[in-house]
Structures are given as C-alpha cells and as structure tokens.
ChimeraX commands (.cxc) that place a marker at each C-alpha (Angstrom):
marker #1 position -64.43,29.33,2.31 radius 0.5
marker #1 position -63.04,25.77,0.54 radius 0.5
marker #1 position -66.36,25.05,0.29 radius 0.5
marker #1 position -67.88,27.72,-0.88 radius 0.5
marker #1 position -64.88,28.03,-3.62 radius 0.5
marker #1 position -65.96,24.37,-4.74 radius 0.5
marker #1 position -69.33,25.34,-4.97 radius 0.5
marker #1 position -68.85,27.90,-7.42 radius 0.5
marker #1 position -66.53,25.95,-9.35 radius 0.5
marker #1 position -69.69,22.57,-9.79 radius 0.5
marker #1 position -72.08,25.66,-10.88 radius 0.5
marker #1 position -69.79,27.15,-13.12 radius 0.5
marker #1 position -68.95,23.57,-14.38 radius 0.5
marker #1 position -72.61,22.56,-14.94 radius 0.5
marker #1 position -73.47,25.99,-16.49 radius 0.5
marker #1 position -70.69,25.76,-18.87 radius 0.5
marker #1 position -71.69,21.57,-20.19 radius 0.5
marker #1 position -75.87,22.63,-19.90 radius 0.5
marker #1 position -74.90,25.52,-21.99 radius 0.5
marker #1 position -73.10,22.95,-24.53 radius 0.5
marker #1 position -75.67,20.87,-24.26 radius 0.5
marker #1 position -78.52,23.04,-25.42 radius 0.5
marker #1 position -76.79,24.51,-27.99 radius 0.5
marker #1 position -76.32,20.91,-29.51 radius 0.5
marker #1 position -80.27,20.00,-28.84 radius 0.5
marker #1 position -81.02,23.02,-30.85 radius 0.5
marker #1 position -78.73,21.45,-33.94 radius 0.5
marker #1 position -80.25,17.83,-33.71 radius 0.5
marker #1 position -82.02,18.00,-36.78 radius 0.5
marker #1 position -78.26,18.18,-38.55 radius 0.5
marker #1 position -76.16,15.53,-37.98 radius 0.5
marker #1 position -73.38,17.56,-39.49 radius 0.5
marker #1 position -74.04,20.90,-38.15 radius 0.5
marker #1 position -73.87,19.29,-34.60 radius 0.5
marker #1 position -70.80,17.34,-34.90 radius 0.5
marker #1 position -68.90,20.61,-36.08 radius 0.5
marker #1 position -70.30,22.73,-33.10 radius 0.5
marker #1 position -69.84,19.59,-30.73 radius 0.5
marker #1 position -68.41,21.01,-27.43 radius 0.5
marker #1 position -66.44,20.07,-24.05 radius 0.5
marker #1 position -67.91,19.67,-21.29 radius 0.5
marker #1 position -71.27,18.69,-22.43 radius 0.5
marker #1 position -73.96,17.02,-20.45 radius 0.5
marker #1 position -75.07,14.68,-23.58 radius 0.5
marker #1 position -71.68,13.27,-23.31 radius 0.5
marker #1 position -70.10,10.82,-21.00 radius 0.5
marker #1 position -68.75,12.90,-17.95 radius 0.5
marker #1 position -66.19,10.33,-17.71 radius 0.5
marker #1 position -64.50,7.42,-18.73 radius 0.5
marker #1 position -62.19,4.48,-17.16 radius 0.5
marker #1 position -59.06,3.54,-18.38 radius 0.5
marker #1 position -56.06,1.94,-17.24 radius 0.5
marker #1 position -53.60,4.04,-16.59 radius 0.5
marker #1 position -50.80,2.00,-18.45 radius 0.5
marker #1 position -53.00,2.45,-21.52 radius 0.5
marker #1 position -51.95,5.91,-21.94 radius 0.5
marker #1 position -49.08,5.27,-24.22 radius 0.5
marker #1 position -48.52,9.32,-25.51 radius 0.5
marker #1 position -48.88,12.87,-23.93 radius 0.5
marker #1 position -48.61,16.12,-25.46 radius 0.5
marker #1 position -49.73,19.83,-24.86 radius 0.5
marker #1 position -52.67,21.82,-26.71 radius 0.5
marker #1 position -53.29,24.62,-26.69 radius 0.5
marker #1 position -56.98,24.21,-26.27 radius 0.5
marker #1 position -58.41,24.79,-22.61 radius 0.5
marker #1 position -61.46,21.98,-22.02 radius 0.5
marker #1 position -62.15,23.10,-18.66 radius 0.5
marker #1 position -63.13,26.84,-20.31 radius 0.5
marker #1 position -64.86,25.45,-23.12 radius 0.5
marker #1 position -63.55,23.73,-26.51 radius 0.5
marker #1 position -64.73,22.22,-29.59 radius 0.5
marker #1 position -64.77,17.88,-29.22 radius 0.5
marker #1 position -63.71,17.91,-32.73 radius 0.5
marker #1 position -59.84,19.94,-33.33 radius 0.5
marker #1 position -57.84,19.11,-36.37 radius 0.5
marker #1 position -54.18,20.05,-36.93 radius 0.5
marker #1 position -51.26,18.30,-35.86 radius 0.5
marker #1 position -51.28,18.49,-32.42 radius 0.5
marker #1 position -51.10,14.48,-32.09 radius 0.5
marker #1 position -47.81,14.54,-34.10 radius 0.5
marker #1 position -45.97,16.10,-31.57 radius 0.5
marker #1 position -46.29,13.51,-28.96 radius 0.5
marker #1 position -44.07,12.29,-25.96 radius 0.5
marker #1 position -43.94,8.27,-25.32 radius 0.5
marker #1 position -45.10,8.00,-21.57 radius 0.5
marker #1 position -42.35,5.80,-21.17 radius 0.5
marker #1 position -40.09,7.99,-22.06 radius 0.5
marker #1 position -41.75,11.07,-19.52 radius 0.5
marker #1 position -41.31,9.01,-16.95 radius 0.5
marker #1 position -37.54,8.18,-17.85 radius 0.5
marker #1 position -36.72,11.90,-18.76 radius 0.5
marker #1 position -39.65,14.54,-16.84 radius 0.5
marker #1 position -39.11,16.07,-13.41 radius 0.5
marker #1 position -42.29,15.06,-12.85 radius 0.5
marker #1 position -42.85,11.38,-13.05 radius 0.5
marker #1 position -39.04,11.10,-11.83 radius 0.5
marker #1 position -39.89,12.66,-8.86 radius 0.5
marker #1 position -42.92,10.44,-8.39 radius 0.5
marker #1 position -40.79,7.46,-7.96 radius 0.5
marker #1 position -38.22,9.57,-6.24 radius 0.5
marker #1 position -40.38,10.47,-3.46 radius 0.5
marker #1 position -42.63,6.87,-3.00 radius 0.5
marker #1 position -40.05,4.47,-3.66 radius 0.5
marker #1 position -36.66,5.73,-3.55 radius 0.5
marker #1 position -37.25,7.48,-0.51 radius 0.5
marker #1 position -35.33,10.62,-1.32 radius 0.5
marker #1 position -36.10,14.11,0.45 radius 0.5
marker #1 position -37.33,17.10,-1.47 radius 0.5
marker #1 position -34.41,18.83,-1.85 radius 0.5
marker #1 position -33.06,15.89,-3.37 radius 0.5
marker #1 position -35.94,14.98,-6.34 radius 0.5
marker #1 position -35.64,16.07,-10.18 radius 0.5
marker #1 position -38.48,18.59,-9.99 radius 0.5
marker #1 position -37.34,20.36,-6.36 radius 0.5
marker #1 position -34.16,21.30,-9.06 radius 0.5
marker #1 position -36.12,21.82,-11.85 radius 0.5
marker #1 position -38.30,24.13,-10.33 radius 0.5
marker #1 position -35.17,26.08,-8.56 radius 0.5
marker #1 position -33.73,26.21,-12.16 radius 0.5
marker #1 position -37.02,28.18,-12.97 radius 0.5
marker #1 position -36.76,30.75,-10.25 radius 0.5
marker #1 position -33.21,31.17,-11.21 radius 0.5
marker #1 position -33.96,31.71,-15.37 radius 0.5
marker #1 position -37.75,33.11,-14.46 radius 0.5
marker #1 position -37.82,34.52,-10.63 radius 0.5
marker #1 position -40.63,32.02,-10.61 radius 0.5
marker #1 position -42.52,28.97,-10.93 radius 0.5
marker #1 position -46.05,28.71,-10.83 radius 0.5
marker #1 position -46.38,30.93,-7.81 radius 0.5
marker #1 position -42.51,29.29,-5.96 radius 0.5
marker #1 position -40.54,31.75,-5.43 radius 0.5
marker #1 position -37.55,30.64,-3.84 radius 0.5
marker #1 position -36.20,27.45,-1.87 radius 0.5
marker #1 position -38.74,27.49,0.88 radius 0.5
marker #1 position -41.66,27.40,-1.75 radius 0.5
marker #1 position -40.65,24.44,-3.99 radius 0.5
marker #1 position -39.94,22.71,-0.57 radius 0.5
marker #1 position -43.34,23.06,0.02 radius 0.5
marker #1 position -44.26,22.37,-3.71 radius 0.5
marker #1 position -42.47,19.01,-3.50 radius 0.5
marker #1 position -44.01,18.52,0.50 radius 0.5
marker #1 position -47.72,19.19,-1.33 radius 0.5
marker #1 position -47.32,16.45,-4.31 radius 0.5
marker #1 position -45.77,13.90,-1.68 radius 0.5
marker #1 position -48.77,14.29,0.32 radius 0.5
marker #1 position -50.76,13.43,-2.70 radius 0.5
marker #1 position -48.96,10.31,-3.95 radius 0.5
marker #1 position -49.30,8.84,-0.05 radius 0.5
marker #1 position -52.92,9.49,-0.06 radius 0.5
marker #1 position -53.68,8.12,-3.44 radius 0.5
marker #1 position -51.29,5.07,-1.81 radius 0.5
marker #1 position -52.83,4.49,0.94 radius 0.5
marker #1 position -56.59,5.55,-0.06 radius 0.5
marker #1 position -56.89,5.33,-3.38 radius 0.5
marker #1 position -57.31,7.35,-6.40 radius 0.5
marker #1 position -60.36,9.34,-6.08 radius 0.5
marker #1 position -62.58,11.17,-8.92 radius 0.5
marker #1 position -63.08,15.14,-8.70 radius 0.5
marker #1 position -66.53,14.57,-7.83 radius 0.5
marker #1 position -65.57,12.72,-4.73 radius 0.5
marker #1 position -63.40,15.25,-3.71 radius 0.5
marker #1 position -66.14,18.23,-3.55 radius 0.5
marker #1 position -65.00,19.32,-7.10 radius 0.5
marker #1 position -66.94,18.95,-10.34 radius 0.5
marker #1 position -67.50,15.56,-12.33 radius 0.5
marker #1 position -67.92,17.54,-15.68 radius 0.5
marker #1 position -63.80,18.71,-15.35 radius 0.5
marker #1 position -61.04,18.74,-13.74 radius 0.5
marker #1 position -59.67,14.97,-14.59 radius 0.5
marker #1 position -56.75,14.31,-16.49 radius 0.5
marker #1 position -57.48,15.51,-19.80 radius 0.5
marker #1 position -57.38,13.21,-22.21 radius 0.5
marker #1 position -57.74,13.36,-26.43 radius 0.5
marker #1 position -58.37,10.79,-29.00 radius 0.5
marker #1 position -55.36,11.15,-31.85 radius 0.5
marker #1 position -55.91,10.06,-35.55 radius 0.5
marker #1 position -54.53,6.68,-35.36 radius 0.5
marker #1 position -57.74,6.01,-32.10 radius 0.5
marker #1 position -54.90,6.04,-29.42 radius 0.5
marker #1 position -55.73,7.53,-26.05 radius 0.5
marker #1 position -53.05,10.43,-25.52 radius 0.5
marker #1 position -53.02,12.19,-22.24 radius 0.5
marker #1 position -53.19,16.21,-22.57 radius 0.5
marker #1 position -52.57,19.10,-20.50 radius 0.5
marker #1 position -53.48,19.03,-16.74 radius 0.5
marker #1 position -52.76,16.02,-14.94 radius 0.5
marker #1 position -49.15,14.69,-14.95 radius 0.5
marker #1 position -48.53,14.18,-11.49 radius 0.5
marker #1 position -51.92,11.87,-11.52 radius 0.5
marker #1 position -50.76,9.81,-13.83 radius 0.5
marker #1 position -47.44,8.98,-12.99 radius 0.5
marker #1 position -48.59,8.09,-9.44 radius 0.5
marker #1 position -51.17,5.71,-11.07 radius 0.5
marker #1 position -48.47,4.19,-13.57 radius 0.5
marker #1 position -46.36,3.88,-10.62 radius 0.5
marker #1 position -48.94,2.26,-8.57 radius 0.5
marker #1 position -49.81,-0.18,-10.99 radius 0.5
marker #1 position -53.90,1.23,-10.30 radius 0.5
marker #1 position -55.91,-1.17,-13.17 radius 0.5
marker #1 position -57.96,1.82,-14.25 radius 0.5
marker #1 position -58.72,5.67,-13.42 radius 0.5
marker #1 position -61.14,8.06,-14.43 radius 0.5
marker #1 position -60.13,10.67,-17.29 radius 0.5
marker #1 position -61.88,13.26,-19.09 radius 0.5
marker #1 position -62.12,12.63,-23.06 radius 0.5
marker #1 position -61.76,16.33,-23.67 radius 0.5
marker #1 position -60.87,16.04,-27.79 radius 0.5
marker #1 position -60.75,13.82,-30.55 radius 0.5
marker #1 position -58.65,14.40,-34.06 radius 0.5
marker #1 position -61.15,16.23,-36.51 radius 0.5
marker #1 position -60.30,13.11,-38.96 radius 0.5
marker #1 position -62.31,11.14,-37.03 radius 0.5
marker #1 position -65.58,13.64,-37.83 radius 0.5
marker #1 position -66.85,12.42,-40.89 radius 0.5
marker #1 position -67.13,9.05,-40.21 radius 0.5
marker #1 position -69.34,9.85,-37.37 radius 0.5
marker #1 position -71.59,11.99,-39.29 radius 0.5
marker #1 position -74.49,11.02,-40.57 radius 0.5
marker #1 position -78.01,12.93,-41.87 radius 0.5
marker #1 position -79.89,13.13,-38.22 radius 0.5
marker #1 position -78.01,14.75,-35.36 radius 0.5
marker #1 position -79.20,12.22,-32.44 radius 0.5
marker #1 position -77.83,9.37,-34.68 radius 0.5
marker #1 position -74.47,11.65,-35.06 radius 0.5
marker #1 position -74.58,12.08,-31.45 radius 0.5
marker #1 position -75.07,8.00,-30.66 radius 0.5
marker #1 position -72.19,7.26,-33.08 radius 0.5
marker #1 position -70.01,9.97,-30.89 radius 0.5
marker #1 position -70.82,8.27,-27.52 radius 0.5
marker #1 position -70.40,4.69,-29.01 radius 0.5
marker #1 position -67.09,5.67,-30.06 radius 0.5
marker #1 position -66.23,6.79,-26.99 radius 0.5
marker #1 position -67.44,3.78,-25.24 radius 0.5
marker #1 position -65.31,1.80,-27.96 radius 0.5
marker #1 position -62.14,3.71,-27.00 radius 0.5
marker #1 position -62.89,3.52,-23.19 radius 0.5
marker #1 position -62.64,-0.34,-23.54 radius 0.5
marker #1 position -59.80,-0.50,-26.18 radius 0.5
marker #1 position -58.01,1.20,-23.05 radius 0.5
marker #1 position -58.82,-0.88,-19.94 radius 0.5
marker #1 position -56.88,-4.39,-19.12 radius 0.5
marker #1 position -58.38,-7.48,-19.87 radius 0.5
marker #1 position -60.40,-8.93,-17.69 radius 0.5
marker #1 position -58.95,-11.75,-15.61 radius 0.5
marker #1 position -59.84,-15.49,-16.29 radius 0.5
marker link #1:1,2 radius 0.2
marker link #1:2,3 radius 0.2
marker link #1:3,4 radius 0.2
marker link #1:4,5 radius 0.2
marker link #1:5,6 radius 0.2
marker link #1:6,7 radius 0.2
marker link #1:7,8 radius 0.2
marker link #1:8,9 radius 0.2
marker link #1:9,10 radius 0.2
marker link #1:10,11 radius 0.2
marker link #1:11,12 radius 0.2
marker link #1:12,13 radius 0.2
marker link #1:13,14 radius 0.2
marker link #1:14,15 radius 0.2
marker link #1:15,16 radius 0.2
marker link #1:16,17 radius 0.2
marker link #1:17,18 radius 0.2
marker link #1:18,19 radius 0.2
marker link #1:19,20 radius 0.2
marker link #1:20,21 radius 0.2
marker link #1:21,22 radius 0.2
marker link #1:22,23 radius 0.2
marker link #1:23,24 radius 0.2
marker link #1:24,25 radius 0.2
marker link #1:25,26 radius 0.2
marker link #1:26,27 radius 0.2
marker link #1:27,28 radius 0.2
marker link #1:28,29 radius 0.2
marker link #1:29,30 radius 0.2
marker link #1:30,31 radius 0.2
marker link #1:31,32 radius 0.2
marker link #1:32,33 radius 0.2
marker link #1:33,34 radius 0.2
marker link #1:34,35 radius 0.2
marker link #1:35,36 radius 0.2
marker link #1:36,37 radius 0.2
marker link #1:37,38 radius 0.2
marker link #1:38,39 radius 0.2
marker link #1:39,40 radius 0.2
marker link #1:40,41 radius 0.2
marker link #1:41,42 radius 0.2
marker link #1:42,43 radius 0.2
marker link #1:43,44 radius 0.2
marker link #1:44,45 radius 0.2
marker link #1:45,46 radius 0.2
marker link #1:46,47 radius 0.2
marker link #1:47,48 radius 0.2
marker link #1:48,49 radius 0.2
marker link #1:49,50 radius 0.2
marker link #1:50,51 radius 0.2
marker link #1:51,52 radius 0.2
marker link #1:52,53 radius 0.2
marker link #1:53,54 radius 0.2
marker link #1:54,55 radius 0.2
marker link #1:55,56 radius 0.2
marker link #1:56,57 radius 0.2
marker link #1:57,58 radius 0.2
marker link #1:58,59 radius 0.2
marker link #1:59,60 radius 0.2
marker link #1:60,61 radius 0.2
marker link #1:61,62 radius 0.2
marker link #1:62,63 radius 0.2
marker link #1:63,64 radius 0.2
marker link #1:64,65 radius 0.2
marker link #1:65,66 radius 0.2
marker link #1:66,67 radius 0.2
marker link #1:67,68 radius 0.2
marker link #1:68,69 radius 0.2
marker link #1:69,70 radius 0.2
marker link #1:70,71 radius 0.2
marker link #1:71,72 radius 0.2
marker link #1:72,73 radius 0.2
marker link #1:73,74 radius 0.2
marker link #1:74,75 radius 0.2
marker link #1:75,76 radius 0.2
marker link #1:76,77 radius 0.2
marker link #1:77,78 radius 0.2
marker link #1:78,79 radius 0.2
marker link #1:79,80 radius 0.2
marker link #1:80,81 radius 0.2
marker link #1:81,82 radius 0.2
marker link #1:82,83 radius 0.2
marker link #1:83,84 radius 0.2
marker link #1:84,85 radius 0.2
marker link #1:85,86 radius 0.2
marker link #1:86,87 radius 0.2
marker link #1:87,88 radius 0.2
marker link #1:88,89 radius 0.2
marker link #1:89,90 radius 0.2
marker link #1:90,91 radius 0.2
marker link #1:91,92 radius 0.2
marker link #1:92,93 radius 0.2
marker link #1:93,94 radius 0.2
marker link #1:94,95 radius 0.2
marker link #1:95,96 radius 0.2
marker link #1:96,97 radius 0.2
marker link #1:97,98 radius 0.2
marker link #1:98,99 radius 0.2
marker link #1:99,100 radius 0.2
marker link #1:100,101 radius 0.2
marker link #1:101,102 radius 0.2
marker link #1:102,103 radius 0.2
marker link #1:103,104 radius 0.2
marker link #1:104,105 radius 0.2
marker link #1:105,106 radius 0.2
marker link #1:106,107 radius 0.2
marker link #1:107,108 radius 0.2
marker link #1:108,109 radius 0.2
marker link #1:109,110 radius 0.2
marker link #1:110,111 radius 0.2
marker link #1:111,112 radius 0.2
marker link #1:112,113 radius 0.2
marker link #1:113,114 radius 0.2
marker link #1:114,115 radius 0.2
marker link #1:115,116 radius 0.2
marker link #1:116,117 radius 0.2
marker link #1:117,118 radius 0.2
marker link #1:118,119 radius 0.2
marker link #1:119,120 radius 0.2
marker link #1:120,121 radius 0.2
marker link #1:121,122 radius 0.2
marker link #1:122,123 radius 0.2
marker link #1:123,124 radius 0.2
marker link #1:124,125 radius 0.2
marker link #1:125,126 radius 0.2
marker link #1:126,127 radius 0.2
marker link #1:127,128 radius 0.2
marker link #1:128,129 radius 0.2
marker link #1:129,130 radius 0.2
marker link #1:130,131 radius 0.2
marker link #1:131,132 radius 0.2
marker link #1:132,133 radius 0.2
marker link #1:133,134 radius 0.2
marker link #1:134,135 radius 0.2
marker link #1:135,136 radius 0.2
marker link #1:136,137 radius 0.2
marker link #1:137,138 radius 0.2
marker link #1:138,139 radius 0.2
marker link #1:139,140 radius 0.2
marker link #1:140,141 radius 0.2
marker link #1:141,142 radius 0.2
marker link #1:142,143 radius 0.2
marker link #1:143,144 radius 0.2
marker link #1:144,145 radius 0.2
marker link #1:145,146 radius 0.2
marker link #1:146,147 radius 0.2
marker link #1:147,148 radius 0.2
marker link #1:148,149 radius 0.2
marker link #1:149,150 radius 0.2
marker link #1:150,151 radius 0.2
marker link #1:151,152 radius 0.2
marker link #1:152,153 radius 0.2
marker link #1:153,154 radius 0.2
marker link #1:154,155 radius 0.2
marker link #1:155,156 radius 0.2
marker link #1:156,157 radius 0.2
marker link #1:157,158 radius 0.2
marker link #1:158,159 radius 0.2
marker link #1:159,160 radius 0.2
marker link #1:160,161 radius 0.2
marker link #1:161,162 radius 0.2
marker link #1:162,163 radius 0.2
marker link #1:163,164 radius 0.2
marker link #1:164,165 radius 0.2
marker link #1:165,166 radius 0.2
marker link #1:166,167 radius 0.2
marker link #1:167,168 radius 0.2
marker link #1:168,169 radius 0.2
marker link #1:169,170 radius 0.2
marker link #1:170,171 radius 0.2
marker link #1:171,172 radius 0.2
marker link #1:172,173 radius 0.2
marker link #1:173,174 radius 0.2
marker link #1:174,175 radius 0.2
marker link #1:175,176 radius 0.2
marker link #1:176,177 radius 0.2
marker link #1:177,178 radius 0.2
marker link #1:178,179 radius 0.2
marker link #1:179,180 radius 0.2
marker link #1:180,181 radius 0.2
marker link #1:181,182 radius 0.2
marker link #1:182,183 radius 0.2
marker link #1:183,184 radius 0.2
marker link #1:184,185 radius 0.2
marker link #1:185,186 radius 0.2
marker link #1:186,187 radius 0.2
marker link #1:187,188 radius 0.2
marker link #1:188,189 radius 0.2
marker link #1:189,190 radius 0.2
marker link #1:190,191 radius 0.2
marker link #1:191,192 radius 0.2
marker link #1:192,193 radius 0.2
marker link #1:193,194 radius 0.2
marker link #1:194,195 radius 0.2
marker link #1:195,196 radius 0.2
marker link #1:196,197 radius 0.2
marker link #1:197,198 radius 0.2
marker link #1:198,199 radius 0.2
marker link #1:199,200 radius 0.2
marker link #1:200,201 radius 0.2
marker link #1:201,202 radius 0.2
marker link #1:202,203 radius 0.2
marker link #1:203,204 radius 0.2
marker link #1:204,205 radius 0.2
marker link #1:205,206 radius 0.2
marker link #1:206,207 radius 0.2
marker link #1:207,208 radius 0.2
marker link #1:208,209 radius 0.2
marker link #1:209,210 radius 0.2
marker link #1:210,211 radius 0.2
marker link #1:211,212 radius 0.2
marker link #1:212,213 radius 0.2
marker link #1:213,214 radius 0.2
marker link #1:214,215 radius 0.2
marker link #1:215,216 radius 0.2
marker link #1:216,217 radius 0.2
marker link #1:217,218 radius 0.2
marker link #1:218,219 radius 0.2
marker link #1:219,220 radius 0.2
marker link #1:220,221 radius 0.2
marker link #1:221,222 radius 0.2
marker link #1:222,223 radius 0.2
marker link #1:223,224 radius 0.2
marker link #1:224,225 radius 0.2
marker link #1:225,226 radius 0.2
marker link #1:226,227 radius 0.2
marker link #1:227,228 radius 0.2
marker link #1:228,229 radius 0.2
marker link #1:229,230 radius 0.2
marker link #1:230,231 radius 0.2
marker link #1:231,232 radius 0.2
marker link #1:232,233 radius 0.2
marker link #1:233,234 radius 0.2
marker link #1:234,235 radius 0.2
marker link #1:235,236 radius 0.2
marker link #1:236,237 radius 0.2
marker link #1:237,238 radius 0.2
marker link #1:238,239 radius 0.2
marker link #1:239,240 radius 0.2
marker link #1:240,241 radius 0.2
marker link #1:241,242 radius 0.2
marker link #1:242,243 radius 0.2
marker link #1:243,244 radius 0.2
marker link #1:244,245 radius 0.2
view
C-alpha cells in the first residue's frame, strides 16, 4: 500500500512540474510574459539544489503551498518577517528537541516539543493528529528515529526514499537582499543537519522575492529562462562551504 501511495504521489508530482513546464514553453517567445507566469515545480528548472545547511541563516512561513503549485516569482513582505536560525534553534521546540534527543540524551517526555505539543492538546484538543500523552510519545519516538537514521546513514533526498525529486525537500525561497531563507516544511531536517554539522543537503528553491524579476527579464523567454537557472546556480554556490585547500 506504501508503495502504491508513493507512486501516486511521483505521478502527481511530475504531472503537476510537466504541466508548469508546458505552460512556460508555450510563453517562450516573451521573456516577460514567462517570468510572470513562472511556476513551482517545473521540469525546466533545477529539481534541486545543494547547500550547506549552516548557510541557511533565516526561516519564515508563507503562505504559499509549492508542493500544490505556486508562482517562482511572489512579492510582498514575506522576507521581512524572518526568524534568525540561530535564534530557532535557541528558542523552537523543535530544533531544542533535536539536540535534546541526540546529544543530551533526554527521554521524550522530557524534550521542549513532547511539552509543547501537550500544551496544544490542552489549548486545542490536538496537535497535528496527537491527541493525548500516548500520541506525542510516539510523535517524539517517530522524529528520534529520524535524527538516528540521518546519524548513522546519512541524509537522504526524497527521491531516494521512494518519494518524488520534484517536492517534498525543505522548501526553500530566495529573499530580496539574495539570502537563502528556509520556508515552510522541513524544520526537523534542518536542525538535525545543523546539528550534525552535514557540509551540504538538498533543498527545494520553491520562491524568489518578485524584486528580483526584472532584472532577469529580458526580450526572448529562453534567455529569461537561462538568466533564472543561472541565478539559481549563483545562489546554490553563494550557499555551500568553501572548498577545502
């Protein structure tokens, strides 16, 4: 049934970024009119990119949802309401409980999120789909599990794991200043990989700051559409370590 599931989910992904990416052949005549209907996932776009994980210096939450469909190109201000990673992982249940669980050693009764998420059931009667004590035991159980096989095996892309390549990484967006600001889905995965020290893992650029748009725009649309994948590739190695000597 788990597989069958997962193969749903790769043709629903690949439907979704071959849909995208006809609709932006069709516009590549207009450099313009493609960059403004520009979507995630797309199959004319890099499915992925590597970055180290200490690179991610910012996180916030949009409200658009890349693995249904959303425009590359979303103005705003959603990248001026940013977290510092540092300070998640000094403040959220989350990447406290990360370190709580790999390093400190404590049980999951004991970690920042096994309490945050019995707060929730108290204020909510839930939390995503915990219900009482026994549940965020198991919540807790499920994400230790994780961390000790991204420990011992190493972090692994979707595609590896029977999922799609197209979504499903940690989201990440481009902001207006070119910094690399992890969004939505995914916070677990990166604080074991900031924990871990990992030198790079595989995101998903899902968005970059509309501000960004017209200097990528030019007449032709496949010349719009090089600019769009050299920038990525620019951004991909402004956020990887420097190679050793």
């Amino acid at each position: 049934m788990l597989a069958l599931k997962r193969r749903v989910r790769r043709f629903r992904a690949w439907r979704l970024a071959a849909g995208h990416a006809l609709g932006s052949l069709r516009r590549l005549g207009n450099g313009p009119a493609l960059l403004a209907d520009l979507r995630f996932p797309n199959l004319l776009l890099p499915p992925v990119i590597h970055v180290a994980p200490q690179r991610i210096d910012y996180i916030c939450s949009v409200s658009a949802k890349p693995a249904c469909g959303c425009p590359l190109f979303i103005g705003g201000d959603w990248d001026q309401r940013m977290l510092p990673t540092l300070v998640a992982e000094a403040e959220s249940p989350k990447f406290l409980s990360c370190r709580e669980l790999l390093v400190d050693g404590l049980a999951p009764e004991e970690t920042s999120e096994y309490r945050f998420i019995m707060a929730a059931i108290a204020r909510h009667g839930s939390y995503r789909g915990c219900v009482d004590a026994d549940d965020a035991r198991a919540h807790i159980e499920a994400r230790l599990a994780f961390y000790r096989r991204v420990a011992e095996g190493g972090y692994r892309r979707q595609s590896a794991l029977g999922e799609s390549g197209l979504i499903g990484e940690i989201e990440c967006a481009v902001d207006r200043d070119g910094q690399l600001v992890k969004i939505n889905a995914g916070n677990h995965r990166l604080a074991v990989a900031r924990l871990l020290g990992l030198p790079a893992i595989p995101v998903h650029l899902t968005m970059i700051h509309e501000s960004w748009r017209p200097g990528l725009t030019v007449s032709g649309g496949l010349a719009s559409l090089s600019r769009v994948r050299a920038f990525i590739a620019d951004i991909e190695a402004a956020h990887r370590l420097p190679a050793a000597r």
